[in-house]
PDB file of N, CA, C and O in Angstrom:
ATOM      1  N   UNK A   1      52.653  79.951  48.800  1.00  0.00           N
ATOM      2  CA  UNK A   1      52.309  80.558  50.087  1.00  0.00           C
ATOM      3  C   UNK A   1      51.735  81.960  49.943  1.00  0.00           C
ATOM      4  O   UNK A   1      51.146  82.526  50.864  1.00  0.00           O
ATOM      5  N   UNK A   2      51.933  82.486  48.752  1.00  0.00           N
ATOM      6  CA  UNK A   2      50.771  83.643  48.639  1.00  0.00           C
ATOM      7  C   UNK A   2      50.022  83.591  47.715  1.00  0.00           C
ATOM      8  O   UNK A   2      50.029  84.256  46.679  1.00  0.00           O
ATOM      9  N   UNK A   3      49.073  82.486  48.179  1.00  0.00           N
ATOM     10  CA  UNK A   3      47.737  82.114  47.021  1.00  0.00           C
ATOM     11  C   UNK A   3      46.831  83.145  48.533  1.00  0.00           C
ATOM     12  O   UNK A   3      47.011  83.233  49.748  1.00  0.00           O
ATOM     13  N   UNK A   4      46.013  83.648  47.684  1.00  0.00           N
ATOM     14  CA  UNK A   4      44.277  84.684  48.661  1.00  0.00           C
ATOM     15  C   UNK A   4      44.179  83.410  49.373  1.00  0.00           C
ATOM     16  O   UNK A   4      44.362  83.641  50.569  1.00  0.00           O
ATOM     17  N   UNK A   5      43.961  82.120  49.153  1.00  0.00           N
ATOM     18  CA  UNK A   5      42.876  81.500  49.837  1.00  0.00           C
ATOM     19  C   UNK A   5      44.059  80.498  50.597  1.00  0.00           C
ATOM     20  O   UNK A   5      45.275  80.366  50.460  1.00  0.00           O
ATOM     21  N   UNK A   6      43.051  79.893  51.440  1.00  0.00           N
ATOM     22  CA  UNK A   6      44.211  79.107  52.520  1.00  0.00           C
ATOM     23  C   UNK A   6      43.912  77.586  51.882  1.00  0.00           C
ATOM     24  O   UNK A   6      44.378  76.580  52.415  1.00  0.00           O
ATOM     25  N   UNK A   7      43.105  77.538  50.716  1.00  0.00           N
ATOM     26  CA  UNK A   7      42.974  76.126  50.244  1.00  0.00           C
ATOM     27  C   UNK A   7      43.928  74.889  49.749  1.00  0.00           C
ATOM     28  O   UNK A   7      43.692  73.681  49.729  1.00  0.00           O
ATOM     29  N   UNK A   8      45.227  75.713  49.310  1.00  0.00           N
ATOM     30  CA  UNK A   8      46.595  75.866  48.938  1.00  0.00           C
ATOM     31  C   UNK A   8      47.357  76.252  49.922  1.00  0.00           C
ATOM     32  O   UNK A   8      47.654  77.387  50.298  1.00  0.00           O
ATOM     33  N   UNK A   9      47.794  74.726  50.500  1.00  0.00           N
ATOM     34  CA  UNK A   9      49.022  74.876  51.651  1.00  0.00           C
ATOM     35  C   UNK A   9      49.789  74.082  51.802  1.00  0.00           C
ATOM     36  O   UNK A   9      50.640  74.033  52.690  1.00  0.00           O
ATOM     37  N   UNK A  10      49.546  73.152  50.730  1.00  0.00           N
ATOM     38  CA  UNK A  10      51.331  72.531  50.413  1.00  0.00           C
ATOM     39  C   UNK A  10      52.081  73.408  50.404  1.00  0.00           C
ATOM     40  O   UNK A  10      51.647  74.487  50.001  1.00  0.00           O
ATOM     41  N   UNK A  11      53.495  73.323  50.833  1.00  0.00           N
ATOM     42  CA  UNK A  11      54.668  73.793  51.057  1.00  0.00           C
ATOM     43  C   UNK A  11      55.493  72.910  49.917  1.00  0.00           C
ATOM     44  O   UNK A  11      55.338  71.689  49.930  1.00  0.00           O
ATOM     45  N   UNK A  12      56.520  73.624  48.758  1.00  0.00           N
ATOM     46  CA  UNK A  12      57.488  72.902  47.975  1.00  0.00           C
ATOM     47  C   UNK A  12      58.593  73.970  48.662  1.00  0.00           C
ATOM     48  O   UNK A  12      58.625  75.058  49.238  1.00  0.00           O
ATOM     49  N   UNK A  13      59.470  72.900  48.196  1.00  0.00           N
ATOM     50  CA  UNK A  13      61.265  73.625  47.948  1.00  0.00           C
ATOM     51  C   UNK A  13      60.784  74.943  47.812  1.00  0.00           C
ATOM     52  O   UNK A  13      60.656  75.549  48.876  1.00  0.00           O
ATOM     53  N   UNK A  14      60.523  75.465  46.915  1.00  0.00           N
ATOM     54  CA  UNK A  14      60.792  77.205  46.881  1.00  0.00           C
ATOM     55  C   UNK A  14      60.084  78.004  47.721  1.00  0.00           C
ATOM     56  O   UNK A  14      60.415  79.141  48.056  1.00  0.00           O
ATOM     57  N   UNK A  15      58.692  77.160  48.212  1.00  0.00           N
ATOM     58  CA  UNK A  15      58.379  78.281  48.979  1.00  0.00           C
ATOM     59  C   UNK A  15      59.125  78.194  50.073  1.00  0.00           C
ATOM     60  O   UNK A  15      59.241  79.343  50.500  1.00  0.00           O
ATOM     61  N   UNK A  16      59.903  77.172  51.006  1.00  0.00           N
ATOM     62  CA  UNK A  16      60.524  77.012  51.881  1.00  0.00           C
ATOM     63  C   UNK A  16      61.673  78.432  51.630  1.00  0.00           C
ATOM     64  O   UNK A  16      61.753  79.470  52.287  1.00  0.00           O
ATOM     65  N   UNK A  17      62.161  78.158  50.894  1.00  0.00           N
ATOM     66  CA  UNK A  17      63.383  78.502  50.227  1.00  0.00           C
ATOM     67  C   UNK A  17      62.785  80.513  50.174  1.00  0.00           C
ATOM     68  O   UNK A  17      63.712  81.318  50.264  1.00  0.00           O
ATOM     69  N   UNK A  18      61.839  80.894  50.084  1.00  0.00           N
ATOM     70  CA  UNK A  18      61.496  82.177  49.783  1.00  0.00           C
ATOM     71  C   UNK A  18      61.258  82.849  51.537  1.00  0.00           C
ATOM     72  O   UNK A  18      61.640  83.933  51.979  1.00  0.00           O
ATOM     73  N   UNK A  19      60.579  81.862  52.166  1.00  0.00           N
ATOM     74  CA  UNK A  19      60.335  81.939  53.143  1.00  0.00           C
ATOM     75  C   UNK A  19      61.734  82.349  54.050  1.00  0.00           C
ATOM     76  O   UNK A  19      61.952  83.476  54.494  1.00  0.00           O
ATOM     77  N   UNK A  20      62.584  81.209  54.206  1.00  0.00           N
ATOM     78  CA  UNK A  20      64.018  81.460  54.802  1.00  0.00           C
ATOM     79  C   UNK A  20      64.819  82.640  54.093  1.00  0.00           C
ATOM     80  O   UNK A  20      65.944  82.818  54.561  1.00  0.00           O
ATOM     81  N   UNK A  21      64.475  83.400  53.142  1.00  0.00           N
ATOM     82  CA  UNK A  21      65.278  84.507  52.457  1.00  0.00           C
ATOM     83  C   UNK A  21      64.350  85.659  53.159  1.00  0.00           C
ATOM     84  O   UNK A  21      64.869  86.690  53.584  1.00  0.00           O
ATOM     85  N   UNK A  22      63.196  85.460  53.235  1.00  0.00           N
ATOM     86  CA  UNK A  22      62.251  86.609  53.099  1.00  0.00           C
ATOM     87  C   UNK A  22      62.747  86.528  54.653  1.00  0.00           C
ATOM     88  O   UNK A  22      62.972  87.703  54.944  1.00  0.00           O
ATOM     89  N   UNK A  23      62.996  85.807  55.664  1.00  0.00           N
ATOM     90  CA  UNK A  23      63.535  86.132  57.395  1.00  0.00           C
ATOM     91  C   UNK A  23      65.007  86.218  57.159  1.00  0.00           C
ATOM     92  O   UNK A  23      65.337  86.929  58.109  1.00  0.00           O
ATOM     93  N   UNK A  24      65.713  86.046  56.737  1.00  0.00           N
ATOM     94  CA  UNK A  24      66.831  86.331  56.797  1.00  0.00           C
ATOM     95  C   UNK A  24      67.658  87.891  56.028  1.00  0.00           C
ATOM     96  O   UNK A  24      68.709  88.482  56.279  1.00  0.00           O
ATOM     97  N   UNK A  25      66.388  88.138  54.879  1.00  0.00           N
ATOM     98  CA  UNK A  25      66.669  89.420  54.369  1.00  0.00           C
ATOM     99  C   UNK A  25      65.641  90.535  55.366  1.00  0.00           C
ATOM    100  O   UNK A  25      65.145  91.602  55.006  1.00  0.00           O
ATOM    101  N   UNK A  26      65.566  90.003  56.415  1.00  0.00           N
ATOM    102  CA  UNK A  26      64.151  90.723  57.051  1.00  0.00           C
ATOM    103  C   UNK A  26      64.870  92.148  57.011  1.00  0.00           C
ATOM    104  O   UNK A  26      64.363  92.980  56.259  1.00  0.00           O
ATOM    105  N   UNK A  27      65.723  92.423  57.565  1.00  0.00           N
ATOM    106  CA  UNK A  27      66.393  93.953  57.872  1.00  0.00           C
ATOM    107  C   UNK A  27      66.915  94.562  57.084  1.00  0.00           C
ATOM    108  O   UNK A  27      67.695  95.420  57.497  1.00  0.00           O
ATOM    109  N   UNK A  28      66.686  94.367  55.215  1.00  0.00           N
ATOM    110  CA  UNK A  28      67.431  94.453  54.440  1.00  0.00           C
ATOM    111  C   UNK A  28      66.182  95.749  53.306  1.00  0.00           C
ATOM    112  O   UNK A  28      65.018  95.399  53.111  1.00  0.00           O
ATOM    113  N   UNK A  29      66.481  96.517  52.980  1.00  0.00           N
ATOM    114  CA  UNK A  29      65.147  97.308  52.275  1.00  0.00           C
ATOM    115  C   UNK A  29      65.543  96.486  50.768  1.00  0.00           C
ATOM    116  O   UNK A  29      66.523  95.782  50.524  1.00  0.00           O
ATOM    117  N   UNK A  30      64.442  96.851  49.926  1.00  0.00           N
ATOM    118  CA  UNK A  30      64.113  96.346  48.474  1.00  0.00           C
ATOM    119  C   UNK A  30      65.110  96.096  47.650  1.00  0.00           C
ATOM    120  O   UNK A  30      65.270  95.012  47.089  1.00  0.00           O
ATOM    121  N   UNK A  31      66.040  97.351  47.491  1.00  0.00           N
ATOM    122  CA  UNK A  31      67.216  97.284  47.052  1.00  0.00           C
ATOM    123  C   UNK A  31      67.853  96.458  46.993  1.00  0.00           C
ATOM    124  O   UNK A  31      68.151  95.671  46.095  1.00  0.00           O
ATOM    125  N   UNK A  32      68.236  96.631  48.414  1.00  0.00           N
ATOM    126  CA  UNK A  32      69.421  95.413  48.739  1.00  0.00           C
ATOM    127  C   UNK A  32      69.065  94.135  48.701  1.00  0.00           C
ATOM    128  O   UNK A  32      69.862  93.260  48.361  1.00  0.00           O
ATOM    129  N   UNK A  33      67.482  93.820  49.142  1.00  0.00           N
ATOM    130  CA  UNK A  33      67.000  92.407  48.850  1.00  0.00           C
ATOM    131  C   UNK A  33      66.969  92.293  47.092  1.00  0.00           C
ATOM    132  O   UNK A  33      67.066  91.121  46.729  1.00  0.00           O
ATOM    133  N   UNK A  34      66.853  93.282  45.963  1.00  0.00           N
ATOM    134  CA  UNK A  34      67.192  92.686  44.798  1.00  0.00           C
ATOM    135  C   UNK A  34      68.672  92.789  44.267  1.00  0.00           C
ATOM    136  O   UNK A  34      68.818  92.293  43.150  1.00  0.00           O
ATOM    137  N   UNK A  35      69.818  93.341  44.850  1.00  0.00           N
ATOM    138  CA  UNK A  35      71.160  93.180  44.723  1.00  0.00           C
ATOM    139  C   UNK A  35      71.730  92.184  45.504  1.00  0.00           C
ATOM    140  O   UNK A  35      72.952  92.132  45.368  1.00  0.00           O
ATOM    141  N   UNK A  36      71.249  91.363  46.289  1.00  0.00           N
ATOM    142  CA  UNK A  36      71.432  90.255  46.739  1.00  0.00           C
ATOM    143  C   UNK A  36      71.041  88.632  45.845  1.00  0.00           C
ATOM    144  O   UNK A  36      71.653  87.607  45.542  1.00  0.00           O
ATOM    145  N   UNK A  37      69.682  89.180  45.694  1.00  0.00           N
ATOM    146  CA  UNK A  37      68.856  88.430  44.839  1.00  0.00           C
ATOM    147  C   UNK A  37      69.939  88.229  43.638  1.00  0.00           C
ATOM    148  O   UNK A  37      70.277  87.085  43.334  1.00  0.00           O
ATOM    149  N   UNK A  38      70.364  89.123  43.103  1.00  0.00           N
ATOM    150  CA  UNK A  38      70.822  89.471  41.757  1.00  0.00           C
ATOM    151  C   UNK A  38      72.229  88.415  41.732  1.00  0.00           C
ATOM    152  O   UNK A  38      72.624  87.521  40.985  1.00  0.00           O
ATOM    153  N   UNK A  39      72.684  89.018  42.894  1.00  0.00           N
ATOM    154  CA  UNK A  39      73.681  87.922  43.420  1.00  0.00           C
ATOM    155  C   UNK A  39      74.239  86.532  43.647  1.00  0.00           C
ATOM    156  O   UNK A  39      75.205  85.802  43.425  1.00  0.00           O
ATOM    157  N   UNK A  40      73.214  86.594  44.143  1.00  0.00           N
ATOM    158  CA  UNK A  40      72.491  84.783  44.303  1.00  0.00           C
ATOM    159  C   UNK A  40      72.001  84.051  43.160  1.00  0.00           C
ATOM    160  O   UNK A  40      71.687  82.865  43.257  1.00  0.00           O
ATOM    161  N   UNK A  41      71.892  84.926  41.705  1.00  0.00           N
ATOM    162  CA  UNK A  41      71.523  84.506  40.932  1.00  0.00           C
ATOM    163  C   UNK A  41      70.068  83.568  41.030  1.00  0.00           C
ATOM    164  O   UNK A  41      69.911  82.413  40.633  1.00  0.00           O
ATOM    165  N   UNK A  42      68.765  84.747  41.898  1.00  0.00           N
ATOM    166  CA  UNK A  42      67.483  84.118  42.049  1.00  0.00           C
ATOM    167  C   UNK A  42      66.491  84.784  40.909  1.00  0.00           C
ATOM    168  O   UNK A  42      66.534  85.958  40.543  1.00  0.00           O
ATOM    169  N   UNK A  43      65.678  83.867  40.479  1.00  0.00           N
ATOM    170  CA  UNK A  43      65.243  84.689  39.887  1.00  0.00           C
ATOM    171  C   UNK A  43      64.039  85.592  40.028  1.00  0.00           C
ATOM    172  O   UNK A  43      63.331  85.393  41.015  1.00  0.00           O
ATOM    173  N   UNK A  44      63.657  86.684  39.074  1.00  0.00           N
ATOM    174  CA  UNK A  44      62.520  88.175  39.377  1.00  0.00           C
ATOM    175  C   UNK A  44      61.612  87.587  40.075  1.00  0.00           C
ATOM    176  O   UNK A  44      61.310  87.940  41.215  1.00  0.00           O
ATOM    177  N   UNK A  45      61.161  86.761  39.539  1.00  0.00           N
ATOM    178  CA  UNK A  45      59.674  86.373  40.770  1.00  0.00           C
ATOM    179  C   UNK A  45      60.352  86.052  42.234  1.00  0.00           C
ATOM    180  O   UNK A  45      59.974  86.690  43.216  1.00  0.00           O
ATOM    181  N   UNK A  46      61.300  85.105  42.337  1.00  0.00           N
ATOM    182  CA  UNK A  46      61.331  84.907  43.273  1.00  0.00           C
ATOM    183  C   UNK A  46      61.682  85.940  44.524  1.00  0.00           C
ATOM    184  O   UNK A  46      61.318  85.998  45.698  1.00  0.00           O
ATOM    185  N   UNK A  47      62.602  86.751  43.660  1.00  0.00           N
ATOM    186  CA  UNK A  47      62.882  87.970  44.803  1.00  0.00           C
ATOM    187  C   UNK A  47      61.732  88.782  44.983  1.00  0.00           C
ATOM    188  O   UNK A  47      61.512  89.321  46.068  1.00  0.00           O
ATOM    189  N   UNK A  48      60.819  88.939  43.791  1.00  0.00           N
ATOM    190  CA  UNK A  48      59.777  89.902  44.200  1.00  0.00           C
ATOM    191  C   UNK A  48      58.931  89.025  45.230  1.00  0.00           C
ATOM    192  O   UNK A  48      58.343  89.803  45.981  1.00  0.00           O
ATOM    193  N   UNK A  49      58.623  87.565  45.578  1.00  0.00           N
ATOM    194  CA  UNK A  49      57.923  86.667  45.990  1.00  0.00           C
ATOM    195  C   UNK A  49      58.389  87.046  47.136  1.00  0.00           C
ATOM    196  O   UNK A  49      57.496  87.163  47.975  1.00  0.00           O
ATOM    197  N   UNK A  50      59.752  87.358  47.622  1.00  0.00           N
ATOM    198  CA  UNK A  50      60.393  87.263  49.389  1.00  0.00           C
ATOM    199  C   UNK A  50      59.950  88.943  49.567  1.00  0.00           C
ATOM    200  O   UNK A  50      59.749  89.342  50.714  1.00  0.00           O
ATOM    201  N   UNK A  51      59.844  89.646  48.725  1.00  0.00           N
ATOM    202  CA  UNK A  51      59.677  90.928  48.802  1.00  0.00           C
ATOM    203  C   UNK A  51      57.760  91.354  49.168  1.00  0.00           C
ATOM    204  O   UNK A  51      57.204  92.388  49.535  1.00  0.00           O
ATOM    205  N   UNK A  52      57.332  90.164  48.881  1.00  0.00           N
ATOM    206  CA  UNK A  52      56.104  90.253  49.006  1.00  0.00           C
ATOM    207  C   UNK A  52      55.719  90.434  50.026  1.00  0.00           C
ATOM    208  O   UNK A  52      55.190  91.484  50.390  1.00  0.00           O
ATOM    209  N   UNK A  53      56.018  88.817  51.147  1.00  0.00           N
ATOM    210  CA  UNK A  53      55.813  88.437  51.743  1.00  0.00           C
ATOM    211  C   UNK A  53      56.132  89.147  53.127  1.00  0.00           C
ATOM    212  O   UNK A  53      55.501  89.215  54.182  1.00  0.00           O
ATOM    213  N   UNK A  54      57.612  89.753  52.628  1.00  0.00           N
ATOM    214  CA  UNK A  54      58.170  90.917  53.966  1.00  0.00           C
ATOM    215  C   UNK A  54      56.984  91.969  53.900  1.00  0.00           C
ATOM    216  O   UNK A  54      56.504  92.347  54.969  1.00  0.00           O
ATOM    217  N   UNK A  55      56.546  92.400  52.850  1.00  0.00           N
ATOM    218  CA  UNK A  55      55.476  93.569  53.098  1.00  0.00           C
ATOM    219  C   UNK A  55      54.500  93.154  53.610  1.00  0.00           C
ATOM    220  O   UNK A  55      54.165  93.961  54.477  1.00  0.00           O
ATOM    221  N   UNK A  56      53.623  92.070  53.552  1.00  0.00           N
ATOM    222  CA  UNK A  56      52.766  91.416  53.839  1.00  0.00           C
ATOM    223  C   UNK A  56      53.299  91.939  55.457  1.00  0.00           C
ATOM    224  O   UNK A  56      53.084  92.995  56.052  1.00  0.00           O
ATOM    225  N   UNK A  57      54.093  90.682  55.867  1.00  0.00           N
ATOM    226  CA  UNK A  57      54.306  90.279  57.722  1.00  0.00           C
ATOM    227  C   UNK A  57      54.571  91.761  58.293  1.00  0.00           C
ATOM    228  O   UNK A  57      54.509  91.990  59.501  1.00  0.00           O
ATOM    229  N   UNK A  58      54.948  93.000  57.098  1.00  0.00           N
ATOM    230  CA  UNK A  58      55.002  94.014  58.212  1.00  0.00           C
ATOM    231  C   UNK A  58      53.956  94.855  58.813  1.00  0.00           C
ATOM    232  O   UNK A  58      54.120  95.773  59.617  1.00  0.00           O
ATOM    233  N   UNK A  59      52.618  94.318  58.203  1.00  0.00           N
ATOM    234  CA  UNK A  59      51.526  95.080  58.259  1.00  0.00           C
ATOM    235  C   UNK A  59      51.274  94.987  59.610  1.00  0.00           C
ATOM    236  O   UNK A  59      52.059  94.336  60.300  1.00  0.00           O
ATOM    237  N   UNK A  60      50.502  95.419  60.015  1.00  0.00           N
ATOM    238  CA  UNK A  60      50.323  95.653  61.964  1.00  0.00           C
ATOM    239  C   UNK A  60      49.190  94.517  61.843  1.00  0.00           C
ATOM    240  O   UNK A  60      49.455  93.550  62.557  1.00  0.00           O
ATOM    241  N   UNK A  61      48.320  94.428  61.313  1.00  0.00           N
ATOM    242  CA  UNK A  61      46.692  93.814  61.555  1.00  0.00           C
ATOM    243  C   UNK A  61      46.859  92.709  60.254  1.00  0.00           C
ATOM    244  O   UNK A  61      46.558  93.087  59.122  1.00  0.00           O
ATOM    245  N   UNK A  62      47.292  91.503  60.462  1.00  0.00           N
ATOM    246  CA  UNK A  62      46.834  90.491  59.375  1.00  0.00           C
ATOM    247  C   UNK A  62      45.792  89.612  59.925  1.00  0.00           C
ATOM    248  O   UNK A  62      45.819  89.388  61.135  1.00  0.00           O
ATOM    249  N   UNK A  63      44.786  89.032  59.121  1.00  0.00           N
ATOM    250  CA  UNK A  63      43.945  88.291  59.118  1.00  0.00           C
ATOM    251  C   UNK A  63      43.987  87.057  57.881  1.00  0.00           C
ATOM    252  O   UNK A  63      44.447  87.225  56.751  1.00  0.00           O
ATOM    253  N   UNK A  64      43.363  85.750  58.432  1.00  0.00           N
ATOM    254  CA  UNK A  64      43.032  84.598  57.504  1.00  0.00           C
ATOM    255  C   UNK A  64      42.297  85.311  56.681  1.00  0.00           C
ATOM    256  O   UNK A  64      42.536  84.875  55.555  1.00  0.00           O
ATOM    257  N   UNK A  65      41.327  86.401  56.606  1.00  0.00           N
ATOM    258  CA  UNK A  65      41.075  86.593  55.510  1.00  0.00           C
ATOM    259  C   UNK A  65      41.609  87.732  54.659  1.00  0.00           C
ATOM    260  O   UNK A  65      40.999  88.141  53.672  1.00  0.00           O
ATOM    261  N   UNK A  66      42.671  88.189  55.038  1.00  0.00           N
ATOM    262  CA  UNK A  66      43.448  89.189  54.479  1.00  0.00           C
ATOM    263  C   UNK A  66      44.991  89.341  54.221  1.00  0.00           C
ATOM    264  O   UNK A  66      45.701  90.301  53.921  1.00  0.00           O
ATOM    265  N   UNK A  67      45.237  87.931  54.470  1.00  0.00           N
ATOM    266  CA  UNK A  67      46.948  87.657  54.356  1.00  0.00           C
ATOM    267  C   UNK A  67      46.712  85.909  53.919  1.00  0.00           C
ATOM    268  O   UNK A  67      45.759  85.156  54.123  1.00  0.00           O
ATOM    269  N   UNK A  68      48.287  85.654  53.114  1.00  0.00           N
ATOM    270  CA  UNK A  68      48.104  84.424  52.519  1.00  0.00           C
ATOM    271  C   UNK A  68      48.948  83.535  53.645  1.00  0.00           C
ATOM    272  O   UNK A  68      49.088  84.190  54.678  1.00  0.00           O
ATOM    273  N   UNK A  69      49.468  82.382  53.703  1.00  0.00           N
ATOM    274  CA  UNK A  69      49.541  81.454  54.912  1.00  0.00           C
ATOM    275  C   UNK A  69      51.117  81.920  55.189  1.00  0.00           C
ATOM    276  O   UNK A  69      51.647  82.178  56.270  1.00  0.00           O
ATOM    277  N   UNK A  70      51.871  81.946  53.406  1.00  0.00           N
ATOM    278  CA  UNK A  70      53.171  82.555  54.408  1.00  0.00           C
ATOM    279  C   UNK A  70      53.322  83.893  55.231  1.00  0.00           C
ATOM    280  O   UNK A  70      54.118  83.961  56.168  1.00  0.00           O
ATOM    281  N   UNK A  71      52.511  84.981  54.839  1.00  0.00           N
ATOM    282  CA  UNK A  71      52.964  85.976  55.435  1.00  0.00           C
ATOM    283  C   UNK A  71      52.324  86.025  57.169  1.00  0.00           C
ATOM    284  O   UNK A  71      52.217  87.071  57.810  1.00  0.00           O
ATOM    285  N   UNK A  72      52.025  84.904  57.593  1.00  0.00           N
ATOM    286  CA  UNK A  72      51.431  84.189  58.760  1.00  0.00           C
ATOM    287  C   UNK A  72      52.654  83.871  59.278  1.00  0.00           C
ATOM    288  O   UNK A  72      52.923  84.161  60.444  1.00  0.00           O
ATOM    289  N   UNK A  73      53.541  83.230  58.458  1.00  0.00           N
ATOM    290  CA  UNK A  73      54.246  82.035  59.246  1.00  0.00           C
ATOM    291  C   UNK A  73      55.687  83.466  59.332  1.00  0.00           C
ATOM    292  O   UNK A  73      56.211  83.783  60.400  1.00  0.00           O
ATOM    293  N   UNK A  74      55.958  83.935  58.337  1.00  0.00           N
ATOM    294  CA  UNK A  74      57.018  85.179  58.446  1.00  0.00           C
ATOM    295  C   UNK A  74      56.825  86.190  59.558  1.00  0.00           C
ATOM    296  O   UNK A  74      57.683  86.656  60.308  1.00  0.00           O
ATOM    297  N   UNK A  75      55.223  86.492  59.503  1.00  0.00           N
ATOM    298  CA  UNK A  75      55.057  86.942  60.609  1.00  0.00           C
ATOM    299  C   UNK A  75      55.636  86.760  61.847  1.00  0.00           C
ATOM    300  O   UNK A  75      56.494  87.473  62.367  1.00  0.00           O
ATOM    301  N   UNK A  76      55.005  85.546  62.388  1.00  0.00           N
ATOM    302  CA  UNK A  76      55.153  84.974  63.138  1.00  0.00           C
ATOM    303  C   UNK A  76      56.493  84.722  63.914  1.00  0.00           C
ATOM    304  O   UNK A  76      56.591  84.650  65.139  1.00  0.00           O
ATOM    305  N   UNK A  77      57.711  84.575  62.819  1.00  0.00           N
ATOM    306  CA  UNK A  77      58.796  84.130  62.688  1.00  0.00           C
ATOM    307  C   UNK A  77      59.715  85.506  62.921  1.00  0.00           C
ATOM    308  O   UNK A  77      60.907  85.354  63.185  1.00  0.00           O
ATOM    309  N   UNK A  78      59.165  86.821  62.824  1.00  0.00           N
ATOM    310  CA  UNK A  78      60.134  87.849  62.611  1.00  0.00           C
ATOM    311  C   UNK A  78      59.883  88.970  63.726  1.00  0.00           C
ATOM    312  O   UNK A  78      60.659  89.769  64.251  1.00  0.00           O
ATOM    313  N   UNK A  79      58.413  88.717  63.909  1.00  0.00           N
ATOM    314  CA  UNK A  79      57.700  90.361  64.505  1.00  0.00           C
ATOM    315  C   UNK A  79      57.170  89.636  66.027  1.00  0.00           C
ATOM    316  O   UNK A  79      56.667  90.145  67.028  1.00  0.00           O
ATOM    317  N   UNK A  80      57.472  88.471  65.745  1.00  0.00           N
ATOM    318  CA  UNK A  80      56.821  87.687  67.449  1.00  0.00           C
ATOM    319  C   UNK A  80      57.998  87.661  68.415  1.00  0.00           C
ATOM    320  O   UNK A  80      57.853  87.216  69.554  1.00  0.00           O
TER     321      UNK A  80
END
């Protein structure tokens, strides 16, 4: 879910799975989303992956051509 292009939009297990962390850690800063992470025993990409995606959806102005499909759907899901 954060491929540049929207050509790539299968959804697997993890991106689901990054997606529901990345809204549920929504109120949580970096830190704590990687002492959680750490916790959970997830691994570096993946926390940096939910960490992405929160920066992404917090931007004020996303566009199809300037955001990848999850930080659409997080968007959507957190700031709507």
């Amino acid at each position: 879910l954060l491929a540049p292009d929207w050509s790539k939009t299968g959804l697997y297990e993890n991106d689901w799975a990054e997606l529901l962390l990345a809204a549920m850690l929504w109120q949580c800063d970096a830190e704590t989303a990687k002492q959680l992470g750490a916790q959970l025993q997830l691994s570096a990409a993946m926390t940096e992956n939910v960490l992405t995606l929160q920066a992404g959806a917090r931007q004020h102005s996303i566009t199809p051509q300037t955001a990848p499909a999850g930080v659409h759907i997080l968007h959507a899901a957190t700031v709507s």
